[in-house]
Biopython code that builds the backbone (N, CA, C, O; Angstrom):
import numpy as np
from Bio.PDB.StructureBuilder import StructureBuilder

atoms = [
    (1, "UNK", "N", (12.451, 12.028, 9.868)),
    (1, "UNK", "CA", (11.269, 12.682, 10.408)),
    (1, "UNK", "C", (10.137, 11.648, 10.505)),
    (1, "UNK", "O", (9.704, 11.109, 9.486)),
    (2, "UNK", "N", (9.727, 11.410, 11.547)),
    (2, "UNK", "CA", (8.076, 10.719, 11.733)),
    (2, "UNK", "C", (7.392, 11.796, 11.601)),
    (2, "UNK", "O", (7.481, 13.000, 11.840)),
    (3, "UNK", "N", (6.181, 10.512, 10.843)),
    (3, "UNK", "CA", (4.741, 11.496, 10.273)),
    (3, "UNK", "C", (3.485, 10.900, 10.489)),
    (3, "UNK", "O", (2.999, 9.769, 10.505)),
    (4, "UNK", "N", (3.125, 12.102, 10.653)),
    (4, "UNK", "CA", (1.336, 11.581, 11.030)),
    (4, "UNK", "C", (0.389, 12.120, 9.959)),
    (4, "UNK", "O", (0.135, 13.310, 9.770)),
    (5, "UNK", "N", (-0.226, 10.798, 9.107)),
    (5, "UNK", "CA", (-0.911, 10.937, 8.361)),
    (5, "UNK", "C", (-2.531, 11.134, 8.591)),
    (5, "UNK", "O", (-3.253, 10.187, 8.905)),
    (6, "UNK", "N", (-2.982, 12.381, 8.413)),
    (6, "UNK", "CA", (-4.451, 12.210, 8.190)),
    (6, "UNK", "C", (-5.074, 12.311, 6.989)),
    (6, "UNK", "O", (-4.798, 13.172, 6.154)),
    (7, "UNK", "N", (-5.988, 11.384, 6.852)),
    (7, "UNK", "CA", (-6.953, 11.123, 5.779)),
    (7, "UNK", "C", (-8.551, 11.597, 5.937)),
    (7, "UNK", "O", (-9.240, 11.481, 6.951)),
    (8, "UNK", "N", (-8.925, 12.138, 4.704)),
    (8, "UNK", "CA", (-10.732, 11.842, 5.432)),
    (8, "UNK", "C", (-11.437, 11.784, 3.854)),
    (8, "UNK", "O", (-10.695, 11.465, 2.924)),
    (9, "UNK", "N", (-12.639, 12.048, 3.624)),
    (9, "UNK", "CA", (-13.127, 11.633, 2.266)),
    (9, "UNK", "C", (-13.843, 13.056, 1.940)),
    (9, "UNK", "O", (-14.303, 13.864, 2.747)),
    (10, "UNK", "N", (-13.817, 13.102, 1.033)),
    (10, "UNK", "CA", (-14.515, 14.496, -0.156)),
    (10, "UNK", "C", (-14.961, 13.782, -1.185)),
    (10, "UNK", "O", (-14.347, 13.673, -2.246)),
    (11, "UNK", "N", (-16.146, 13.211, -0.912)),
    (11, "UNK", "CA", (-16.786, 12.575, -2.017)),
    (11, "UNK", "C", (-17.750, 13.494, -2.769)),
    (11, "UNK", "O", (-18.302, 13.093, -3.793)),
    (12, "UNK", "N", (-17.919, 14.474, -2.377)),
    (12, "UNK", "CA", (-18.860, 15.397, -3.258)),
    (12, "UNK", "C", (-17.870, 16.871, -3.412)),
    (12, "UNK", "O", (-18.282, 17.979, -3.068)),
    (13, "UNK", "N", (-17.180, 16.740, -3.708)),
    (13, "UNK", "CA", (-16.478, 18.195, -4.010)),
    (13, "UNK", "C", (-16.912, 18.416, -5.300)),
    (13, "UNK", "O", (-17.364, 17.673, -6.171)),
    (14, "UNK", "N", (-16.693, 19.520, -5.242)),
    (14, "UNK", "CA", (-16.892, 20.675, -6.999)),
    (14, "UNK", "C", (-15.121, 20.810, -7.515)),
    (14, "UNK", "O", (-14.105, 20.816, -6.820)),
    (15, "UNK", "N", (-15.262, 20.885, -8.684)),
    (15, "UNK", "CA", (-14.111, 21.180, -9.257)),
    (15, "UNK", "C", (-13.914, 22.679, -8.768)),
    (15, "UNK", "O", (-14.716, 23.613, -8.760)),
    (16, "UNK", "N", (-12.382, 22.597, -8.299)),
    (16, "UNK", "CA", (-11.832, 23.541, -7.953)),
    (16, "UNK", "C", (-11.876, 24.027, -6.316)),
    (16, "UNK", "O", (-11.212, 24.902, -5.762)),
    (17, "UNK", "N", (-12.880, 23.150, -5.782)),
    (17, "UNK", "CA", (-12.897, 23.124, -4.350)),
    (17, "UNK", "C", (-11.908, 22.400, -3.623)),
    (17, "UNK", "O", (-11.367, 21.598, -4.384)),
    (18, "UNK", "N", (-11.272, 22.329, -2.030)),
    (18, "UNK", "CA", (-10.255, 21.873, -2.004)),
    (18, "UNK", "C", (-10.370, 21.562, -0.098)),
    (18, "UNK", "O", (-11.156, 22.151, 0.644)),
    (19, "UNK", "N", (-9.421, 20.564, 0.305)),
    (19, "UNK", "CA", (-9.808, 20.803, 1.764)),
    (19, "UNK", "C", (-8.351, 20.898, 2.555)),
    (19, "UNK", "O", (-7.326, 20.220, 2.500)),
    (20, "UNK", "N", (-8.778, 22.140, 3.365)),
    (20, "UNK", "CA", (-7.727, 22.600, 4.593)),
    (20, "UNK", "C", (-7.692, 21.974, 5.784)),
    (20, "UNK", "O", (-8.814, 21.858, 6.276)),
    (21, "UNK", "N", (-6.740, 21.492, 6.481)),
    (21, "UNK", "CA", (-6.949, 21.800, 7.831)),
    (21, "UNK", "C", (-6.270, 22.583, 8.523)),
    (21, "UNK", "O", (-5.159, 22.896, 8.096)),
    (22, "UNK", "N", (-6.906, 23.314, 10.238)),
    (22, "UNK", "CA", (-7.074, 23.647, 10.538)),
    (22, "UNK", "C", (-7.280, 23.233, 11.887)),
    (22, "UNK", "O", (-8.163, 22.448, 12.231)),
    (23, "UNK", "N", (-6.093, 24.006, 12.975)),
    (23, "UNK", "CA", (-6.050, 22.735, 14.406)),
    (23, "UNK", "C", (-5.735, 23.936, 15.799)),
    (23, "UNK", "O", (-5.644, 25.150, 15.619)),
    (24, "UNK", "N", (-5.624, 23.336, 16.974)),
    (24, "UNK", "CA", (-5.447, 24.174, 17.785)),
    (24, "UNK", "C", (-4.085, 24.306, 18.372)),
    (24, "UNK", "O", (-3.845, 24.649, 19.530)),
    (25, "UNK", "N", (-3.185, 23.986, 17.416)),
    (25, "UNK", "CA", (-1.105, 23.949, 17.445)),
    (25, "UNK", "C", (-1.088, 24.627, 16.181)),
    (25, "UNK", "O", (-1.832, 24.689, 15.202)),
    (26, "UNK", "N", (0.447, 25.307, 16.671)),
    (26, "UNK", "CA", (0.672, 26.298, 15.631)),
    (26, "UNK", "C", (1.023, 26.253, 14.262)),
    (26, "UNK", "O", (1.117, 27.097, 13.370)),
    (27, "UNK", "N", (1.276, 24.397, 14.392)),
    (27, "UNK", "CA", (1.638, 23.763, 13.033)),
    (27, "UNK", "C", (-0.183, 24.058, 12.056)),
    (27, "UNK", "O", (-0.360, 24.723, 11.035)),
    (28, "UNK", "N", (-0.814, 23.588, 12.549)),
    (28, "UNK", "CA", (-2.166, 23.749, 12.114)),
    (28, "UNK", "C", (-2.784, 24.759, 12.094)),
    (28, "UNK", "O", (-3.988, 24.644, 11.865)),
    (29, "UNK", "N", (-1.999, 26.691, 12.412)),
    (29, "UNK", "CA", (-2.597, 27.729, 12.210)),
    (29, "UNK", "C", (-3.762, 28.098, 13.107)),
    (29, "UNK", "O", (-4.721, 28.766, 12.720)),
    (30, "UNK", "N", (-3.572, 27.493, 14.651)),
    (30, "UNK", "CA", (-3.793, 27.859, 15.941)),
    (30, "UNK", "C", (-5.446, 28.473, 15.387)),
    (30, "UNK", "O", (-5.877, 29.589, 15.680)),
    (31, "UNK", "N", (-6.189, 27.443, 14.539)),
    (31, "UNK", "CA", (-7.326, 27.797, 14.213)),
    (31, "UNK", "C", (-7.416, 29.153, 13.487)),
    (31, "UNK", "O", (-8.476, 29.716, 13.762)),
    (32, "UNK", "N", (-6.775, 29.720, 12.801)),
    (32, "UNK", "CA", (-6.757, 30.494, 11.774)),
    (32, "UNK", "C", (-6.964, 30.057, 10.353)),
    (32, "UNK", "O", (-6.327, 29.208, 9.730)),
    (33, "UNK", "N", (-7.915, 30.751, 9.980)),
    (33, "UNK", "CA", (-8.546, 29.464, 8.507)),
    (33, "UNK", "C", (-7.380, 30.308, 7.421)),
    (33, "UNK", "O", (-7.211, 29.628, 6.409)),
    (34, "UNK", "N", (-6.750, 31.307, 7.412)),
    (34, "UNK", "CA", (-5.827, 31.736, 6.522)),
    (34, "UNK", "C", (-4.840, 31.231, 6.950)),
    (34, "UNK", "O", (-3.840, 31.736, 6.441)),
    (35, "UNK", "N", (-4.605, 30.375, 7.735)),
    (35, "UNK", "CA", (-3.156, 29.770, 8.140)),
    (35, "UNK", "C", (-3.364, 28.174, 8.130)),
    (35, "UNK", "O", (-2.466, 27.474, 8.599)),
    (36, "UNK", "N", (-4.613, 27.542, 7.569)),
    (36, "UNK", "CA", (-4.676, 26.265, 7.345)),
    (36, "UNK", "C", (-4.145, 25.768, 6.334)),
    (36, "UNK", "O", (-3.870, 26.512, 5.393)),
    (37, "UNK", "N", (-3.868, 24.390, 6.268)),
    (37, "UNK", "CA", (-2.814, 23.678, 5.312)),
    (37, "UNK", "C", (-3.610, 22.901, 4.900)),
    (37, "UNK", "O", (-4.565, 22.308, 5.402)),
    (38, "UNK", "N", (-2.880, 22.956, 3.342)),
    (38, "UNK", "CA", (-3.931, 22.013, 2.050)),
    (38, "UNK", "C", (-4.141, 20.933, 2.037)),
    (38, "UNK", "O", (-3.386, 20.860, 3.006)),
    (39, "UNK", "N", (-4.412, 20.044, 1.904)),
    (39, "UNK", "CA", (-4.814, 18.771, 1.794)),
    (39, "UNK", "C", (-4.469, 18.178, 0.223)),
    (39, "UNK", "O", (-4.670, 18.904, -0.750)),
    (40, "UNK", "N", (-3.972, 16.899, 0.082)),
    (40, "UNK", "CA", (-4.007, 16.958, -1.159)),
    (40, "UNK", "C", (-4.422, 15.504, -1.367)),
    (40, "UNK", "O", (-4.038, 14.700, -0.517)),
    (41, "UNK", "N", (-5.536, 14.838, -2.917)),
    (41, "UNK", "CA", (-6.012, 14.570, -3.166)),
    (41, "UNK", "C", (-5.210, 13.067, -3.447)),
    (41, "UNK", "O", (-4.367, 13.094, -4.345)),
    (42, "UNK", "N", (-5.367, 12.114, -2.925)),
    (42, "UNK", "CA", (-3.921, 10.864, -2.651)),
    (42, "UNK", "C", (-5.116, 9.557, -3.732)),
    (42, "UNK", "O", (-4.672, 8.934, -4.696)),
    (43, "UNK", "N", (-6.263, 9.463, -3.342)),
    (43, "UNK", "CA", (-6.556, 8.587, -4.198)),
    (43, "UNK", "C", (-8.259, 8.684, -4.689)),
    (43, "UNK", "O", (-9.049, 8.111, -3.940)),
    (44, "UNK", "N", (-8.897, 9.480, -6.080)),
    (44, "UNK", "CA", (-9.940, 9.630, -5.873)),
    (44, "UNK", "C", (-10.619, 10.538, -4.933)),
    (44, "UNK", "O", (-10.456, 11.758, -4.966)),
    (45, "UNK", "N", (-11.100, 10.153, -4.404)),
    (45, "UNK", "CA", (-11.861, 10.940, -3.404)),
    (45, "UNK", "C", (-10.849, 10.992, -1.768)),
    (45, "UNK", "O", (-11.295, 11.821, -0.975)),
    (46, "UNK", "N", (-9.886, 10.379, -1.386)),
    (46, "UNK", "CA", (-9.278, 10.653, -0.384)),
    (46, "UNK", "C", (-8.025, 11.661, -0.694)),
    (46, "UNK", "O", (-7.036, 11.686, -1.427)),
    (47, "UNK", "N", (-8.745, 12.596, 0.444)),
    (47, "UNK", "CA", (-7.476, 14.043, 0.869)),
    (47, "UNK", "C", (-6.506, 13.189, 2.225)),
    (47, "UNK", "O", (-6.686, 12.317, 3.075)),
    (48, "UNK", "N", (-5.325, 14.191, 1.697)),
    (48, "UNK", "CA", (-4.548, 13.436, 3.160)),
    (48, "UNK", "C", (-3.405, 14.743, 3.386)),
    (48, "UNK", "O", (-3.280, 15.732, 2.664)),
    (49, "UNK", "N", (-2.917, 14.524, 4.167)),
    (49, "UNK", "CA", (-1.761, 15.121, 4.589)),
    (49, "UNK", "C", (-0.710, 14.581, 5.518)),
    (49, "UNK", "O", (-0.927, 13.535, 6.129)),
    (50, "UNK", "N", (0.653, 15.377, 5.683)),
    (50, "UNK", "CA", (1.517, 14.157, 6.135)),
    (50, "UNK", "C", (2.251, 15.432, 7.055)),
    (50, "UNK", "O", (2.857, 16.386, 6.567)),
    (51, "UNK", "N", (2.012, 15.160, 8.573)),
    (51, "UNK", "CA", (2.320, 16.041, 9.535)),
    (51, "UNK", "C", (3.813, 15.367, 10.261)),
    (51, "UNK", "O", (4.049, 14.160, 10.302)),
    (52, "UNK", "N", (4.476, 16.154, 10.655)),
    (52, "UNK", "CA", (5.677, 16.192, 11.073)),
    (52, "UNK", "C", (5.316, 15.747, 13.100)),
    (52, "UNK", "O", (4.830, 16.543, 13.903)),
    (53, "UNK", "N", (5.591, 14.825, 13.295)),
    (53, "UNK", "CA", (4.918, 14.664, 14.936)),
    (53, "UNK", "C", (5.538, 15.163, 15.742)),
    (53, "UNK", "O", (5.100, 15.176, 16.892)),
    (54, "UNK", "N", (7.097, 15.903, 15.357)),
    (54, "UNK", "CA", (7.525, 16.742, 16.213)),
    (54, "UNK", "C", (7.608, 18.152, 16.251)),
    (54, "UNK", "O", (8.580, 18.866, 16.495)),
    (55, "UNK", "N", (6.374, 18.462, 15.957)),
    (55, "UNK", "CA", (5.833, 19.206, 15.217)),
    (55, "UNK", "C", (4.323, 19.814, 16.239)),
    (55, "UNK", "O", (4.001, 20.935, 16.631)),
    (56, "UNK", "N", (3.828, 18.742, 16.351)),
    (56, "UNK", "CA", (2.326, 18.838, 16.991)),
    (56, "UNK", "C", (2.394, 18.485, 18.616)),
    (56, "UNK", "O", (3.456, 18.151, 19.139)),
    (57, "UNK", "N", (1.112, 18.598, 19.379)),
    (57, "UNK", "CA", (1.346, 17.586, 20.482)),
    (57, "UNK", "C", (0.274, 16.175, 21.017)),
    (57, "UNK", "O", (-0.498, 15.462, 20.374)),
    (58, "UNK", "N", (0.519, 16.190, 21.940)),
    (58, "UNK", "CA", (0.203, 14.505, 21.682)),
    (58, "UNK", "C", (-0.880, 14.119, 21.748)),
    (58, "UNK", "O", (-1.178, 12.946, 21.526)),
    (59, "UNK", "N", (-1.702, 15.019, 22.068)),
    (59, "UNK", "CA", (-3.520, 15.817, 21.832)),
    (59, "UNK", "C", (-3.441, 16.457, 21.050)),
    (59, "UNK", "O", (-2.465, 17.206, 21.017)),
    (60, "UNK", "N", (-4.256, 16.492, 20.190)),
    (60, "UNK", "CA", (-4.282, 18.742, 19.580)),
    (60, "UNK", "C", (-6.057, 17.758, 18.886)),
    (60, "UNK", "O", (-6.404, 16.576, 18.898)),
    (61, "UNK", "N", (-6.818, 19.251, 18.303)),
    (61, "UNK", "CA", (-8.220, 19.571, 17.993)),
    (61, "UNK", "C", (-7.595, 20.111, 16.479)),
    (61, "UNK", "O", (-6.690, 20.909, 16.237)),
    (62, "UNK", "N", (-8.602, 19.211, 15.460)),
    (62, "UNK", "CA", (-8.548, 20.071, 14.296)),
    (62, "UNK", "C", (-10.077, 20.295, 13.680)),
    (62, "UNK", "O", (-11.033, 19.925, 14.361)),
    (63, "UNK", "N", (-10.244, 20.781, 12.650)),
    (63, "UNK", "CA", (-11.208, 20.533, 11.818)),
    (63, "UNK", "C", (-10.496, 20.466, 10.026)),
    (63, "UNK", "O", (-9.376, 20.743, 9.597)),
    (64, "UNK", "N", (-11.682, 19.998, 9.385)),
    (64, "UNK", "CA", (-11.464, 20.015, 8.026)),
    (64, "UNK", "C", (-12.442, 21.021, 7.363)),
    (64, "UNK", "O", (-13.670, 21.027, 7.456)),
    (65, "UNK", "N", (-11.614, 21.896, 6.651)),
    (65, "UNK", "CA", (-12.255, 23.199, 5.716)),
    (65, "UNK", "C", (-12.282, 22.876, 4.107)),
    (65, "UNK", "O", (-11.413, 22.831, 3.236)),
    (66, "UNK", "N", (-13.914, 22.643, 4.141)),
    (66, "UNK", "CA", (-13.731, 22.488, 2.440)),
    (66, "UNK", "C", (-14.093, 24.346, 1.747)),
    (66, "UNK", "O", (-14.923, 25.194, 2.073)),
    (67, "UNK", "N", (-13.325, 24.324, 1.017)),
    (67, "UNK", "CA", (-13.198, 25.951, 0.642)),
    (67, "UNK", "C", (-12.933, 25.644, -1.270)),
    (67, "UNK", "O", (-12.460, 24.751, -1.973)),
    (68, "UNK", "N", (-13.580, 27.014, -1.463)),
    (68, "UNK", "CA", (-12.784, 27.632, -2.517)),
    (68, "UNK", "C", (-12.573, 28.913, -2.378)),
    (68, "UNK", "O", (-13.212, 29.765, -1.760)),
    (69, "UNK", "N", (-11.323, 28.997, -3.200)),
    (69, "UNK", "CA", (-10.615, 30.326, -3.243)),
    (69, "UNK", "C", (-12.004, 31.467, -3.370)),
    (69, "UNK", "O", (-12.921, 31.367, -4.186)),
    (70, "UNK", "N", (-11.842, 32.536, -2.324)),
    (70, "UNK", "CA", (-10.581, 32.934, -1.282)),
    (70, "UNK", "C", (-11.062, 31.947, 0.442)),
    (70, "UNK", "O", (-11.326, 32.596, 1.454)),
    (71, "UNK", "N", (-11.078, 30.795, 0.437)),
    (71, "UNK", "CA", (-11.528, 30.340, 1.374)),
    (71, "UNK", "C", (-12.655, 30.909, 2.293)),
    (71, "UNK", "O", (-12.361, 31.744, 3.148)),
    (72, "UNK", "N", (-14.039, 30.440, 2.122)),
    (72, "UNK", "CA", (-14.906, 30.218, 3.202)),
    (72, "UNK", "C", (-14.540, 29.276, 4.041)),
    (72, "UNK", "O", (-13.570, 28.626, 3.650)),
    (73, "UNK", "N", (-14.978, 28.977, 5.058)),
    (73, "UNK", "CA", (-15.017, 27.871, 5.873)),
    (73, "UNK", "C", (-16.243, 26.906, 6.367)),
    (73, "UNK", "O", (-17.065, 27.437, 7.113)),
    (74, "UNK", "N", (-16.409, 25.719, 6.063)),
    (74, "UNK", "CA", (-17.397, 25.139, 6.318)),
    (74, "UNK", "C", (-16.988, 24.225, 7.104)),
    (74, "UNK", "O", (-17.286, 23.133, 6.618)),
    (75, "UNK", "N", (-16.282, 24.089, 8.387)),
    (75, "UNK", "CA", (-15.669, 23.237, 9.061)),
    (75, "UNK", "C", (-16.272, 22.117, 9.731)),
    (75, "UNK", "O", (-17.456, 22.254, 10.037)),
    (76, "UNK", "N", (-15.625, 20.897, 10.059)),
    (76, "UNK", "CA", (-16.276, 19.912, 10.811)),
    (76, "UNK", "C", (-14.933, 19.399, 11.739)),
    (76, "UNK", "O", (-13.736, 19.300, 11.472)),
    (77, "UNK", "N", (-15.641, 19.160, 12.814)),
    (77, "UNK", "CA", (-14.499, 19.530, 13.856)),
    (77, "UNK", "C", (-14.320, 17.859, 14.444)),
    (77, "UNK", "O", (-15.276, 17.085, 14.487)),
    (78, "UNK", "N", (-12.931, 17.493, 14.871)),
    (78, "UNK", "CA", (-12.684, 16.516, 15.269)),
    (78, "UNK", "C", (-11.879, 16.375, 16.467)),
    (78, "UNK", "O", (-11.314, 17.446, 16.692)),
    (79, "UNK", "N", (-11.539, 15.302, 17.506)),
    (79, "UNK", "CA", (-10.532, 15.208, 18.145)),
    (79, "UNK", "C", (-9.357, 14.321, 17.755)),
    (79, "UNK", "O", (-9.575, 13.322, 17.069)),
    (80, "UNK", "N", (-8.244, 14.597, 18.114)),
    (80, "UNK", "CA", (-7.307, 13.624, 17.806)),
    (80, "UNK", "C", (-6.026, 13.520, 18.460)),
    (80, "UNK", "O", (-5.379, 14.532, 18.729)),
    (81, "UNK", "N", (-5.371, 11.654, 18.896)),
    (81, "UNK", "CA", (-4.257, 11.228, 19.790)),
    (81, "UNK", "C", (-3.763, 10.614, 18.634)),
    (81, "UNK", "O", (-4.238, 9.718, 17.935)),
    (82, "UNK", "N", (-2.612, 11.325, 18.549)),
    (82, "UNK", "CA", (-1.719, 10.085, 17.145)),
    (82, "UNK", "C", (-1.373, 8.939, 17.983)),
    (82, "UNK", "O", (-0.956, 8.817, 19.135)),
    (83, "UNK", "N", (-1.728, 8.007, 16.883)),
    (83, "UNK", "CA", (-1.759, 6.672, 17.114)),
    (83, "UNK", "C", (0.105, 6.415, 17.847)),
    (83, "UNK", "O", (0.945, 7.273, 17.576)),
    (84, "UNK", "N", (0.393, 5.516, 18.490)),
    (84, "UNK", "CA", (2.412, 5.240, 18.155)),
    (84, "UNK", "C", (2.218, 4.576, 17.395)),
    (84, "UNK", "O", (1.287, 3.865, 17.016)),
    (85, "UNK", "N", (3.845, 4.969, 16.936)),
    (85, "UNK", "CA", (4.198, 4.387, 15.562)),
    (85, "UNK", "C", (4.128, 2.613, 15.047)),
    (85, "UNK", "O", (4.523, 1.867, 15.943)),
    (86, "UNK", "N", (3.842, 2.149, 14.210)),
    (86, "UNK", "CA", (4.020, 0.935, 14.236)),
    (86, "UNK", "C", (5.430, 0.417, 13.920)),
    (86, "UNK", "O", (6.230, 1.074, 13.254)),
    (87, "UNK", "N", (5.709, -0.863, 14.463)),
    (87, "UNK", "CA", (6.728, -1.499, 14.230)),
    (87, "UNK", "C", (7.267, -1.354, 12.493)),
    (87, "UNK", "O", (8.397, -0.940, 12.237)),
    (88, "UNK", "N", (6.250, -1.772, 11.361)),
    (88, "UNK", "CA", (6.920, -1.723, 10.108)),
    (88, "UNK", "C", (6.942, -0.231, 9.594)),
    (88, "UNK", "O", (6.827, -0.176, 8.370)),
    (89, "UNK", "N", (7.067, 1.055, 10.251)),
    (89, "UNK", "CA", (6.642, 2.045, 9.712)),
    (89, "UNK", "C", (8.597, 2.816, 9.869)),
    (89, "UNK", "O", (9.004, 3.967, 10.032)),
    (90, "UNK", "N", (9.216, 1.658, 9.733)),
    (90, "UNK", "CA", (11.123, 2.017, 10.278)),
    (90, "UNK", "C", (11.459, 1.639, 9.243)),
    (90, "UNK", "O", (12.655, 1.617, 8.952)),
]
sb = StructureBuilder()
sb.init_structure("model")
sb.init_model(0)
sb.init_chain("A")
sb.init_seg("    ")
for serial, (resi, resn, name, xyz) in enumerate(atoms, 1):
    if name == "N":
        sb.init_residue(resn, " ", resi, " ")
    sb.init_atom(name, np.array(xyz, "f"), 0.0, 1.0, " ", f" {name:<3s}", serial, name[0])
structure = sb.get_structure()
């Protein structure tokens, strides 16, 4: 499986707060904030996640939801073209 990693920073989170995303493909819950996927906390302050690229398409719109349970949404919205793959990534 190839994967597309996104990263972004949560340098001020609260304990117990957490960040979703949230995209306009159905992998990403077609912008449904109860159907967004967790993010998880890879180093310090960087959230990441690791998307399946056959999976998404070769455009799609997300945002990032910092929430706590039962999720509000405070979204910040982005565009995004996955990069191709690099040569050492085989």
């Amino acid at each position: 499986m190839e994967t597309l990693t996104i990263k972004t920073i949560g340098p001020w989170m609260l304990h117990g707060e957490q960040i979703l995303i949230s995209g306009n493909c159905p992998l990403l819950g077609g912008w449904d904030p109860a159907k967004a996927l967790p993010m998880k906390v890879t180093q310090g302050i960087i959230w990441s996640i690791d998307l399946d690229k056959s999976r998404i398409p070769e455009t799609f719109e997300y945002k990032f939801i910092r929430t706590r349970s039962p999720r509000p949404p405070s979204p910040t919205s982005t565009r995004a073209t996955p990069a191709p793959p690099s040569p050492s990534s085989h």
